[in-house]
N, C-alpha and C positions, 0 to 999 in steps of 0.2 A: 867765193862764189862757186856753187857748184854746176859745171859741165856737160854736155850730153845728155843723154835722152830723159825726160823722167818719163817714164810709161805708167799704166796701171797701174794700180797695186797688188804687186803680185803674190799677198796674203790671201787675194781674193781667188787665187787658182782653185780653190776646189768648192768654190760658189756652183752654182748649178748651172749646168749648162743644156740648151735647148737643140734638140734636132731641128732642120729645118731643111728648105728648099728654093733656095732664091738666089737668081740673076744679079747680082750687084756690081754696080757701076763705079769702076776703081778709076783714078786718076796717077799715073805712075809717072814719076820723073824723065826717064827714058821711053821706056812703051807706050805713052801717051794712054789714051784712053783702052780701058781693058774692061769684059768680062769678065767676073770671077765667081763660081759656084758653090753659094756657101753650105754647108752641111752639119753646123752646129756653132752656136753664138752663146756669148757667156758677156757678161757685165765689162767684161778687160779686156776682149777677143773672139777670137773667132775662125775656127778650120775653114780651107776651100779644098775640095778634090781634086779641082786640075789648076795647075798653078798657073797656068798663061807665061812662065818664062821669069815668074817672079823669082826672085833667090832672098836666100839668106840674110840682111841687114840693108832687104830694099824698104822702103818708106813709101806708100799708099795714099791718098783720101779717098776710101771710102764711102757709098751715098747709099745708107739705107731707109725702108719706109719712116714714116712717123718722123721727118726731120732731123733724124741720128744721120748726122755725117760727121766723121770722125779721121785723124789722121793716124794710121797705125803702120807696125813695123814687124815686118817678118823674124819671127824669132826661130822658124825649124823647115825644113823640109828634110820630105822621102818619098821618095819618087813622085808622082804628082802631085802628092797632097802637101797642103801647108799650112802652118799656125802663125798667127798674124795676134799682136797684143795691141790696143787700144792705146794713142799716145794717153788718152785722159780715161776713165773709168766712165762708163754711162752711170749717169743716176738712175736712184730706182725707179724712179717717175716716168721716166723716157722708157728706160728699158722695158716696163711693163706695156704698154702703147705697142714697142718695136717687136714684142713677141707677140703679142695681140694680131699682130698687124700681118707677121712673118707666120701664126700658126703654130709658134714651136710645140713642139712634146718636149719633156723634161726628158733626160738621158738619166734614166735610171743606173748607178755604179750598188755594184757587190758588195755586203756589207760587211 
């Protein structure tokens, strides 16, 4: 039986990802209820700039527009910013809705 986390699929890391600008409403084990400022969202995750005190292998829920609420887990920080991975991958369904919803612009990468 396999153990710990299954997250995303993290095949899916160089999917496209959306700039954005939104307030979201985190539920943190310890911190209880936090803001966190997202600034780019992808199908598996999602950067915030100021991390609210989140670290490393903390665990979230999430509550974004369009009924995406998801449980996810911090996979990186530096200095205030931080990358957080989706426990489950949004479908593409949802996800289109949640970028609809959020405004994103695509983040254009070099080719």
């Amino acid at each position: 039986m396999r153990t710990g986390a299954r997250l995303a699929d993290r095949d899916l890391r160089q999917g496209t990802r959306f700039w954005v600008r939104h307030a979201a409403r985190c539920e943190h084990r310890v911190l209880g209820d936090i803001v966190l400022q997202l600034s780019n969202v992808s199908r598996i995750g999602f950067m915030v700039e100021a991390r609210a005190g989140v670290e490393r292998g903390d665990r979230l829920m999430v509550h974004l527009p369009a009924a995406v609420h998801r449980e996810a887990f911090c996979t990186w920080t530096s200095h205030q910013r931080a990358g957080f991975q989706f426990e489950r991958t949004v479908r593409e369904e949802e996800f289109v809705y949640l970028i609809e919803a959020l405004k994103g612009t695509p983040i254009r990468r070099p080719v």
